[in-house]
C-alpha positions as a printed NumPy array, in Angstrom:
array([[  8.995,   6.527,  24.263],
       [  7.159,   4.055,  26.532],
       [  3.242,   3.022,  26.61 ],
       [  2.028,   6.305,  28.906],
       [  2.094,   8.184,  25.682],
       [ -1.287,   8.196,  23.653],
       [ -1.403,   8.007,  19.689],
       [ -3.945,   9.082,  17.436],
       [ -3.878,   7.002,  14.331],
       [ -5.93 ,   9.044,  11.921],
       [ -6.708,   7.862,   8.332],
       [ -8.01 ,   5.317,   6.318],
       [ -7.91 ,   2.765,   8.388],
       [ -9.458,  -1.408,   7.758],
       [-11.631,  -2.899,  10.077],
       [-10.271,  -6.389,  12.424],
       [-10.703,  -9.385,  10.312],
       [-12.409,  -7.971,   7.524],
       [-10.825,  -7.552,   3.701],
       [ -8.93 ,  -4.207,   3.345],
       [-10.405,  -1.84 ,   1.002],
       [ -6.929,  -0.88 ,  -0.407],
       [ -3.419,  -0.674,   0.585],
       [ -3.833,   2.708,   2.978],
       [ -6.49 ,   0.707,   4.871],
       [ -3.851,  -2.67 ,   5.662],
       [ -0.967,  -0.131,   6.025],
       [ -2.712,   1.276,   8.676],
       [ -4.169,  -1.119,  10.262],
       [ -0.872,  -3.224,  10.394],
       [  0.923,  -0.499,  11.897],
       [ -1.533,  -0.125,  14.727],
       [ -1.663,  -3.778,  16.047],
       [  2.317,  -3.45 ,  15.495],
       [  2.554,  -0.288,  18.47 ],
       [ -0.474,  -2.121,  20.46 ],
       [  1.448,  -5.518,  20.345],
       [  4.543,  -3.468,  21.819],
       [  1.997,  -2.254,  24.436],
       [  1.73 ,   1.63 ,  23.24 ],
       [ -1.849,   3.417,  23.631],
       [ -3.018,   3.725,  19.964],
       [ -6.143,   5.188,  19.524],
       [ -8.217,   4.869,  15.919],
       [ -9.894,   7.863,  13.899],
       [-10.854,   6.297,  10.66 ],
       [-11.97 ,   7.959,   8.154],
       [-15.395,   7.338,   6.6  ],
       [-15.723,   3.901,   4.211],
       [-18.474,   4.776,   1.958],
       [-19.719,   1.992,  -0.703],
       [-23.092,   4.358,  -2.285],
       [-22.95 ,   6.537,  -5.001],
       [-20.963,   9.532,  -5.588],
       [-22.76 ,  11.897,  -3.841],
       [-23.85 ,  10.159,  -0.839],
       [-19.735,   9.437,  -0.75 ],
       [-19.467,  13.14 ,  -0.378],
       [-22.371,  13.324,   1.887],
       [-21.194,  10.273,   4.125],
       [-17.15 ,  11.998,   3.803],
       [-18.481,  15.456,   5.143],
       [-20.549,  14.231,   7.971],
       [-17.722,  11.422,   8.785],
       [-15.146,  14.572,   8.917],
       [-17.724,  16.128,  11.007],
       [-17.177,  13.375,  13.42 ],
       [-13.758,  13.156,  13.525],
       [-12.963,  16.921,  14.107],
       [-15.521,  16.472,  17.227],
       [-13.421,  13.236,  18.685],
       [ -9.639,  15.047,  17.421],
       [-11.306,  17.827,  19.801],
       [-11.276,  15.611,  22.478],
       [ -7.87 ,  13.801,  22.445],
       [ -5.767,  14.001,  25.073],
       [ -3.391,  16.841,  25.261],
       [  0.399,  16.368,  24.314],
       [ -0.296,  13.166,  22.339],
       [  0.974,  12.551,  19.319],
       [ -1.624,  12.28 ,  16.351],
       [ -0.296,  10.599,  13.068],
       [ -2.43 ,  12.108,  10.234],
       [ -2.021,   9.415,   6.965],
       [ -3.523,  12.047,   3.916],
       [ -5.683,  11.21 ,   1.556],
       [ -4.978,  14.662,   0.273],
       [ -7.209,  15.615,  -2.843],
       [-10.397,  17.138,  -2.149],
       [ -9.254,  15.973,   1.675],
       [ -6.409,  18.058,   1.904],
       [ -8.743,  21.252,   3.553],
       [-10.44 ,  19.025,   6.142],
       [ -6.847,  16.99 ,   6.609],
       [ -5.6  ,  21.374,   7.766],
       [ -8.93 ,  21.073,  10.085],
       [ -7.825,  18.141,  12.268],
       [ -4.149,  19.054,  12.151],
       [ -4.787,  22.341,  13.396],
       [ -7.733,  20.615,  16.011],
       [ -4.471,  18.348,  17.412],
       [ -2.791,  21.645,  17.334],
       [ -4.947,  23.678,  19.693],
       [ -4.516,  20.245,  21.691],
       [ -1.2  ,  20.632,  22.222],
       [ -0.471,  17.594,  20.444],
       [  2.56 ,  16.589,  17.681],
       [  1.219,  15.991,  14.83 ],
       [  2.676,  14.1  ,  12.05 ],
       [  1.557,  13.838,   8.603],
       [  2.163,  10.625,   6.66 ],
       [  2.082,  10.81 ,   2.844],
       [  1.619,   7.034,   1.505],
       [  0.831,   7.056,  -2.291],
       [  3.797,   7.599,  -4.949],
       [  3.858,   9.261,  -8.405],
       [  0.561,  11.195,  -7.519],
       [  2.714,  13.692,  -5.746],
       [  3.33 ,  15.071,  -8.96 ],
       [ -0.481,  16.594,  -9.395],
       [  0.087,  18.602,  -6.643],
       [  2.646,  20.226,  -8.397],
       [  1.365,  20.018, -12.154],
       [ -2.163,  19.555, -12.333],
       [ -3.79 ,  21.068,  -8.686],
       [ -4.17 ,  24.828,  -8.561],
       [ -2.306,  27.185,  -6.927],
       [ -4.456,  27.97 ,  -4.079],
       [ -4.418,  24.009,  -3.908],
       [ -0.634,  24.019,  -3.459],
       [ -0.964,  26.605,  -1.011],
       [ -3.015,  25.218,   1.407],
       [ -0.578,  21.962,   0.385],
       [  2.389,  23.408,   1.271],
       [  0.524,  25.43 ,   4.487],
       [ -0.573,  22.046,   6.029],
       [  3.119,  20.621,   5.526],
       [  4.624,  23.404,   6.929],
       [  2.193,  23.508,   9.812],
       [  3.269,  19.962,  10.97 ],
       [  5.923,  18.802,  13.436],
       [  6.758,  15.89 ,  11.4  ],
       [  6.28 ,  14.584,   7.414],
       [  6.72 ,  10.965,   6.849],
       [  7.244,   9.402,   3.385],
       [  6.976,   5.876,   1.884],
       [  9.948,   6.318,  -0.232],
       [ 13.585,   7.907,  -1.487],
       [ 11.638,   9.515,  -4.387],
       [  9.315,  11.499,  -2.297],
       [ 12.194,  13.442,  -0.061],
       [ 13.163,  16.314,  -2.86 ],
       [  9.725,  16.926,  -3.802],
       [  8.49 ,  17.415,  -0.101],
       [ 11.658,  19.492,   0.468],
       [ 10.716,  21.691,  -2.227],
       [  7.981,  23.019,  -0.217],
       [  9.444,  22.284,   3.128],
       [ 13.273,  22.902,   2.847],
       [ 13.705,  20.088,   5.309],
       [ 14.017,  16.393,   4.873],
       [ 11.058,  13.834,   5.678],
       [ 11.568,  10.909,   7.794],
       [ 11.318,   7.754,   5.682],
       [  9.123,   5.21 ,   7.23 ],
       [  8.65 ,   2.148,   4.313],
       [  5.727,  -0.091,   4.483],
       [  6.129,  -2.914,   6.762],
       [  4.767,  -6.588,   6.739],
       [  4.464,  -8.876,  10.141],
       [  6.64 , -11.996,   9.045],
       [  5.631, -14.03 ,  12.033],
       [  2.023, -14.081,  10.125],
       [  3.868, -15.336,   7.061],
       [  3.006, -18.938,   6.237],
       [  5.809, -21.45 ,   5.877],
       [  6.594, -22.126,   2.012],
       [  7.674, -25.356,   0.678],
       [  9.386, -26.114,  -2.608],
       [  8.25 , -29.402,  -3.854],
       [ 11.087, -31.439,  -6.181],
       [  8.308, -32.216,  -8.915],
       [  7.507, -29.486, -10.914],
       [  4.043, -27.908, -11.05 ],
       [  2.623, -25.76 , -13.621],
       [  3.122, -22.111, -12.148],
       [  0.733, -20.188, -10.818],
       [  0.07 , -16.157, -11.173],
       [ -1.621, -14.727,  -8.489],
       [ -2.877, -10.989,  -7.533],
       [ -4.197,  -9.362,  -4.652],
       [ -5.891,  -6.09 ,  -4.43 ],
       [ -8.067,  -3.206,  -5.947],
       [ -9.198,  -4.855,  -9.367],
       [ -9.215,  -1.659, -11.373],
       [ -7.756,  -0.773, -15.056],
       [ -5.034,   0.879, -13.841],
       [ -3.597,  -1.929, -12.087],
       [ -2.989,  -3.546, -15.545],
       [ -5.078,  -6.195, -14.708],
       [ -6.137,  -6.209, -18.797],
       [ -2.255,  -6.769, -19.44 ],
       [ -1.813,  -9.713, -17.102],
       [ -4.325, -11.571, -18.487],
       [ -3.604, -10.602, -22.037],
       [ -0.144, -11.939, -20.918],
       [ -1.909, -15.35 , -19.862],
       [ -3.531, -15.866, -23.067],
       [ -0.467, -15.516, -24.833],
       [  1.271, -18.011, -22.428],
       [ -1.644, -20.332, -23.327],
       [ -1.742, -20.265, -27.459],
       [  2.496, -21.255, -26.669],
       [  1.311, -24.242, -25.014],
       [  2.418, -22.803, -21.632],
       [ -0.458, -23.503, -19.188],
       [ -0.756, -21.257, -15.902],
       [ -3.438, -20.823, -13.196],
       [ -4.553, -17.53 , -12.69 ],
       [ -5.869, -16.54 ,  -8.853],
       [ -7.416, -12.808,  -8.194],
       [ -8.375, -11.46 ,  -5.29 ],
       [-10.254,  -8.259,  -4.543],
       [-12.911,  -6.134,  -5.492],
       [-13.57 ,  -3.626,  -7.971],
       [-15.912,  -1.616, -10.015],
       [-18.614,  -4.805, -10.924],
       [-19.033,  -3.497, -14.331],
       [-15.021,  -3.826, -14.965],
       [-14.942,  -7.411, -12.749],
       [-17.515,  -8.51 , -15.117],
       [-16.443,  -7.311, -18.258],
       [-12.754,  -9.357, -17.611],
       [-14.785, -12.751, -16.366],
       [-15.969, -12.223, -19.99 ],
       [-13.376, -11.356, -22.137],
       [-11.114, -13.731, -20.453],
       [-13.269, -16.772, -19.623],
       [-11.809, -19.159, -21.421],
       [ -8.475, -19.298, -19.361],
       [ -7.823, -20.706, -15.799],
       [ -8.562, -17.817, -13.885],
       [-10.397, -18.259, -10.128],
       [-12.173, -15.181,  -9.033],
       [-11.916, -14.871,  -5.135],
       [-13.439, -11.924,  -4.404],
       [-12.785, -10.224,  -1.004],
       [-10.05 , -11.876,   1.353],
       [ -8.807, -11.005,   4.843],
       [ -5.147, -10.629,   5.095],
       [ -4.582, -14.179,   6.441],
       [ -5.813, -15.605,   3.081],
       [ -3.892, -13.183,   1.151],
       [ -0.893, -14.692,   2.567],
       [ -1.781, -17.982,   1.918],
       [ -2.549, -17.313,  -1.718],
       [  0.856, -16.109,  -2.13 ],
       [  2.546, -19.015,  -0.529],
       [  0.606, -21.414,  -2.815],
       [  1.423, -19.286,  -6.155],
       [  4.9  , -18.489,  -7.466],
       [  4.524, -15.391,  -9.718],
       [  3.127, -12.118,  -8.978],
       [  2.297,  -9.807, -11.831],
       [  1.837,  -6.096, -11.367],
       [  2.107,  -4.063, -14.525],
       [  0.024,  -1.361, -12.947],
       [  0.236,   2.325, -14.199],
       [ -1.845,   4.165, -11.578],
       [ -1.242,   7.758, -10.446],
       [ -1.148,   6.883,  -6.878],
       [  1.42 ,   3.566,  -6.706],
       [  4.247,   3.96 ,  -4.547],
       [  4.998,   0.577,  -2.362],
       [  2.349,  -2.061,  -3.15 ],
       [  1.306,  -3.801,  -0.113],
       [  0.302,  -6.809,  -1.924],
       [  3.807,  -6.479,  -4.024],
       [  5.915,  -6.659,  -0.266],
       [  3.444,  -9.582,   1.343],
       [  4.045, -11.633,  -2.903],
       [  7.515, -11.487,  -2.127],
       [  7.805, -12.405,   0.699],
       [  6.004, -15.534,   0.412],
       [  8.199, -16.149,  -2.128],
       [  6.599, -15.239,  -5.195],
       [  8.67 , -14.044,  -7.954],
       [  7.585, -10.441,  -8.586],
       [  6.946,  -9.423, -12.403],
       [  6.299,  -5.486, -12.204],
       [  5.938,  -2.244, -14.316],
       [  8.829,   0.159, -13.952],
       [  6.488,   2.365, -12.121],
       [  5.643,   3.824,  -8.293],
       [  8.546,   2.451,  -5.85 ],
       [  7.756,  -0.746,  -7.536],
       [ 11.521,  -1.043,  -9.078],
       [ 12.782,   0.192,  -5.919],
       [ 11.275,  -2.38 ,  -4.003],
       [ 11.659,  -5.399,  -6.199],
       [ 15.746,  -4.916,  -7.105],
       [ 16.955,  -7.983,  -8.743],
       [ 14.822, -10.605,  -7.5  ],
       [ 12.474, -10.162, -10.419],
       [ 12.121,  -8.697, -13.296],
       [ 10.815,  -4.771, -13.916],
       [  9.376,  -3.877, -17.266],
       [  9.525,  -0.539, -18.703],
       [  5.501,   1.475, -18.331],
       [  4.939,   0.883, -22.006],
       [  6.287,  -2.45 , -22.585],
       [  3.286,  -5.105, -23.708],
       [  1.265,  -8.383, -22.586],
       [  3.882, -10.611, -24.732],
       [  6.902,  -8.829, -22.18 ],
       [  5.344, -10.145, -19.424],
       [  4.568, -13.736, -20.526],
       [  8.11 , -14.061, -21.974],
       [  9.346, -13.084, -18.328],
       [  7.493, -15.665, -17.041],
       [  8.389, -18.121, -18.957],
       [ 11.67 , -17.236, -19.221],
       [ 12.265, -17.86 , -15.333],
       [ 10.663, -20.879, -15.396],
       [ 11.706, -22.6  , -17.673],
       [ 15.44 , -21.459, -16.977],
       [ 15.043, -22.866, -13.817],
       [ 15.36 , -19.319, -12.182],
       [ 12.124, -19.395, -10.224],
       [ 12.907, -21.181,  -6.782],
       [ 16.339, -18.582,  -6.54 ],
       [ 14.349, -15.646,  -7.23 ],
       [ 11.72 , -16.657,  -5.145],
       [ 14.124, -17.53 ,  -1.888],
       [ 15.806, -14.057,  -3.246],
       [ 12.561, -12.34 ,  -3.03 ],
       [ 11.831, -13.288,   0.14 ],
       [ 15.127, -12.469,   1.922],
       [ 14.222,  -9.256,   0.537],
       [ 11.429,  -8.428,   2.46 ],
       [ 13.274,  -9.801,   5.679],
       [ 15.928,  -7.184,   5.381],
       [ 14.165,  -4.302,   4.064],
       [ 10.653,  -4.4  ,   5.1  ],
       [  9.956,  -6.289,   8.247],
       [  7.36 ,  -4.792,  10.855],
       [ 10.319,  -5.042,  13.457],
       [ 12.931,  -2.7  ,  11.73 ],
       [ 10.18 ,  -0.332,  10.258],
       [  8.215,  -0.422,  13.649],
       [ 11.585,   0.426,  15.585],
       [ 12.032,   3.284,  13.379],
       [  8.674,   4.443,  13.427],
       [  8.843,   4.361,  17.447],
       [ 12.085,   6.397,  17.66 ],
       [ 10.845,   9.592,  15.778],
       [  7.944,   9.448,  18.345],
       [  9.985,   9.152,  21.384],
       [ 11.947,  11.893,  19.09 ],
       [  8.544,  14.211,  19.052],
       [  7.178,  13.09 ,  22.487],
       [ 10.964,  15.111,  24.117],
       [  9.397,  17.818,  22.028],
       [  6.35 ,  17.844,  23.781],
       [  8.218,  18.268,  27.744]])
């Protein structure tokens, strides 16, 4: 498909040089400076960012929906409009703009990101939910997936196979890495949503452990959270090494990982599938430490080391210091790397992603 054909990128969706609020928001964004660096005409509907409280999120969601059913009104006919759900309570307006790119005579894709909480649609949503659910997916010229675990259950309501479209990371914005001959004492790092689920309680439970067997570690944490949470671990955990960082763009992201050489992810939330921060850890060479959980396993292989969900803080630090000490680290970490280069880099995804919408553009003529 070549540059005359217009996309609408519709979904969460970070702002140019400021921190991502989450992995759908750098997904996204990193996929459309991919197709506008390869000259394509991407267009942005992002979906509201509200900070306030509950209800004024609702409030702000409604009226931002409001706003982009007007401008999905106004696209251009026979584009192609790529839809990244949210699903949840935004599954019913998520039907609105589909069938809005519809009446455009548009393609319209719809791109499920998150992992495991694919299951609530079946077990725990109701079945007017799964309805409209399997309504909107059936409606659609196209479902995307992030991973191999996602295919039967979108079949099931389907009966055809999703494309599979992996998250993708830029490695011509990946820093160079060194690996200095003296030994340093290692350094943890973690980038993202600073939430329980995460297991951000277990990593540092894991550090303290490290610490009372003489095993020192720095501890750097990046993101933002619920402040009542952030501040609750600065307590319970101030005695260790830990810097807080707060908010980063992706540039200093990347740079945190090239400067640290484990990352630990023992997170349990509904929603994982592939981590952004676990792809862009790995490949700047950090050695990946990760809950059997999401497409975490999937993504890692053996370049790491995946724990079962219910294993404990003292799992984690004996990983670590177990493949440090063993003198593992620096051939897990070049392992980890490589990795990313043949799995997830933005050129192979982004030449995928590009050939099913040259595929749905010959739909269009």
């Amino acid at each position: 498909m070549g540059p005359s054909s217009a996309i609408y990128f519709c979904g969460p969706i970070a702002d140019v040089g400021k921190p991502a609020k989450g992995g759908y928001q750098a997904r996204n964004l990193r996929t459309i400076e991919a197709l506008r660096s390869r000259d394509f005409e991407v267009h942005t509907l992002p979906y509201a960012q509200p900070t306030a409280s509950r209800t004024r999120k609702l409030i702000e969601y409604a009226t931002g929906f409001s706003v982009l059913a007007w401008k999905m009104g106004g696209c251009k006919k026979k584009s192609i409009v790529h839809i990244t759900g949210l699903r949840r309570i935004f599954l019913y307006p998520e039907i609105v703009l589909a069938y809005l790119a519809k009446r455009r005579k548009c393609r319209v894709i719809y791109d499920i990101r998150d992992g495991l909480g694919l299951d609530a649609v079946r077990l725990e949503r109701s079945a007017i939910y799964r309805y409209f659910f399997a309504r909107l997916l059936n409606s659609v010229d196209l479902v995307m997936v992030q991973g191999d675990g996602q295919v039967p259950f979108v079949e099931s309501f389907t009966g055809s196979t999703p494309v599979l479209i992996p998250n993708q990371i830029d490695l011509s914005s990946i820093p160079t890495r060194t690996y200095p001959s003296t030994p340093v004492a290692p350094a943890i790092a973690y980038a993202g949503a600073l939430k329980p689920e995460k297991g951000l309680s277990t990593m540092l439970d894991a550090v303290e452990i490290l610490n009372r067997q003489g095993f020192a570690v720095d501890v750097r944490i990046a993101g933002t959270g619920d402040e009542k949470f952030v501040e609750s671990l600065r307590s319970r955990y101030s005695h260790l090494a830990i810097t807080w960082l707060g908010p980063q763009t992706a540039e200093s992201v990347l740079d945190l990982f090239t400067t640290s050489h484990f990352f630990l992810f023992p997170t349990w939330w509904p929603g994982e599938g592939q981590s952004n921060a676990l792809t862009e850890a790995m490949a700047c060479g950090c050695v990946p430490i990760v809950s059997d959980h999401g497409f975490n396993a999937a993504t890692v292989g053996n370049c790491g080391a995946v724990l079962d969900l219910n294993q404990e803080p003292g799992d984690y630090a004996e990983a670590v210091k177990r493949i440090w000490e063993t003198g593992q680290w620096i051939t897990l970490s070049e392992q980890s790397a490589q990795r990313v280069r043949e799995h997830y880099s933005s050129v192979a995804v982004i030449d995928h992603l590009t050939e099913q919408y040259a595929a749905l553009e010959r739909r269009i003529e």
